[in-house]
C-alpha positions in Angstrom: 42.5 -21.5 68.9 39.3 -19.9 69.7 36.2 -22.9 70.4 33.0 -21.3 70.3 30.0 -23.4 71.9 27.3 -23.1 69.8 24.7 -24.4 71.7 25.5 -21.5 74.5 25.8 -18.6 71.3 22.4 -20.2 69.6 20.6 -20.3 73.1 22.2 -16.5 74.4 21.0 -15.6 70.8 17.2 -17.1 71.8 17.3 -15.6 74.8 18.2 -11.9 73.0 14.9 -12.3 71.4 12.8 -13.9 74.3 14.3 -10.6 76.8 13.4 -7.9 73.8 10.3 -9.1 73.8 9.1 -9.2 77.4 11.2 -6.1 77.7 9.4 -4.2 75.0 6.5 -6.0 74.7 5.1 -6.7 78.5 7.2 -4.7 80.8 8.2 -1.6 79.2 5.8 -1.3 76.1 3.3 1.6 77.1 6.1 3.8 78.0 8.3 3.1 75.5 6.0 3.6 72.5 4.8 6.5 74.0 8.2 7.5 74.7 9.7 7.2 71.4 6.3 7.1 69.2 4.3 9.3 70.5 1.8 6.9 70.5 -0.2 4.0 72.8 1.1 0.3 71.7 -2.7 -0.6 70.2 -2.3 2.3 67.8 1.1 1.2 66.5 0.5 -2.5 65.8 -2.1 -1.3 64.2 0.6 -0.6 60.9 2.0 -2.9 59.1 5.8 -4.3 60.2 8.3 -5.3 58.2 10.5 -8.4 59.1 14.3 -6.4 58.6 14.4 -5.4 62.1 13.7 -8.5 63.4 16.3 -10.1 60.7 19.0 -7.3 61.7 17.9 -7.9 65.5 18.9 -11.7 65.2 22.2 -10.7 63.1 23.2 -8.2 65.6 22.4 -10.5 68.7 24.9 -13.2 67.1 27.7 -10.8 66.1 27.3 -9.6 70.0 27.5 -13.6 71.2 30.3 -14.5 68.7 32.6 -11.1 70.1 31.6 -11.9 73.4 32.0 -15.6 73.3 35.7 -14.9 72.1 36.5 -11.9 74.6 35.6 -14.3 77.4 38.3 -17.4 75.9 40.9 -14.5 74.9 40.5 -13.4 78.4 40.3 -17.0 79.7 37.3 -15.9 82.1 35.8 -19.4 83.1 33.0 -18.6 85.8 29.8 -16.8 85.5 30.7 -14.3 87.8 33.6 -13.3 86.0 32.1 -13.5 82.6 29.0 -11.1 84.7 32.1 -9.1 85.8 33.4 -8.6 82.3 29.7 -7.8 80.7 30.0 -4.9 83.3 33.0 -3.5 81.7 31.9 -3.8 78.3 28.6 -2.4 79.3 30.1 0.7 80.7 33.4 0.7 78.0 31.2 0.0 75.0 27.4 0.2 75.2 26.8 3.0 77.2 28.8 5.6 75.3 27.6 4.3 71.9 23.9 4.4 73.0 23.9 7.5 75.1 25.7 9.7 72.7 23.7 9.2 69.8 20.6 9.4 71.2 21.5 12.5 72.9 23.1 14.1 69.5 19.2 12.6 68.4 17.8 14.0 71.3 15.8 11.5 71.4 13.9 11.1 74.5 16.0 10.0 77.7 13.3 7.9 78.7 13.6 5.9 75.7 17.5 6.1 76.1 16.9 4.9 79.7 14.7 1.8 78.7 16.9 1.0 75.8 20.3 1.3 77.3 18.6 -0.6 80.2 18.2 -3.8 77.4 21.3 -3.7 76.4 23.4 -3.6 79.4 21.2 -6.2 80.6 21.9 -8.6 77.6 25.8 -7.2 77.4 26.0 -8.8 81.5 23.9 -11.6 81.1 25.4 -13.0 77.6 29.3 -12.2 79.3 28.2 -14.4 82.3 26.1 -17.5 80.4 29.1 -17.9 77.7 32.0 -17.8 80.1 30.4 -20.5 82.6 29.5 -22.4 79.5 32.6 -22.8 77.0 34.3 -25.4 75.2 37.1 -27.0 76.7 40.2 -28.0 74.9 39.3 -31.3 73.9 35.9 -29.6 72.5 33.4 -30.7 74.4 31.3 -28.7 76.3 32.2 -27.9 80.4 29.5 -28.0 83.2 28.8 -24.7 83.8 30.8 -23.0 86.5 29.0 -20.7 88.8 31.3 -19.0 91.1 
């Protein structure tokens, strides 16, 4: 029986939303909206934004944590470096090929696919690791965290 932590799904789900936005919003944000825009940041927040991305941004990061969360249990991966070791895989199995060939059928610019295929690996890795250190055990309570 699968035994999801919510605590590590809600937090990994927080921290989707804390990485986006330094990752769009501080470190990447010139050249991304330039990128994929056309325009500087200042003239797009300028418009009016509407909250579904955000909404479908917060679904899509807890569909990723709940398949992830039971990948790692199915798998029985129990450390953080095995659970980084598995993100890998999935990162190069499942979000890179899904990313890179729509935005090239798009042809949407390949620094845009860069920047965003740079997000999503990063989350794919770091969620893998966090969740498989920080499962359920079979009693269901929570483990320490295993880093190894």
């Amino acid at each position: 029986m699968i035994k999801h932590n919510y605590l590590a799904i809600i937090v990994m789900i927080i921290a989707h939303m804390v990485i986006g936005f330094l990752w769009y919003g501080v470190v990447f944000s010139e050249t991304w909206s330039h990128a994929a825009l056309g325009k500087p940041v200042a003239e797009v927040q300028k418009q009016p934004m509407s909250a579904v991305p955000y909404i479908i941004n917060i679904i899509g990061a807890a569909c990723a944590c709940f398949f992830i969360s039971w990948l790692v249990q199915k798998l029985n991966i129990t450390t953080f470096s095995g659970g980084l070791q598995l993100g890998v895989y999935a990162a190069i199995g499942l979000v890179f090929p899904a990313l890179a060939t729509h935005y090239l059928f798009l042809n949407i610019s390949n620094t845009v696919l860069a920047i965003d295929l740079g997000m999503s690996i990063t989350l794919t890795i770091l969620t893998a690791g966090v969740l498989a250190a920080w499962r359920k055990n079979k009693e269901g309570g929570t483990r320490r965290i295993k880093v190894q």
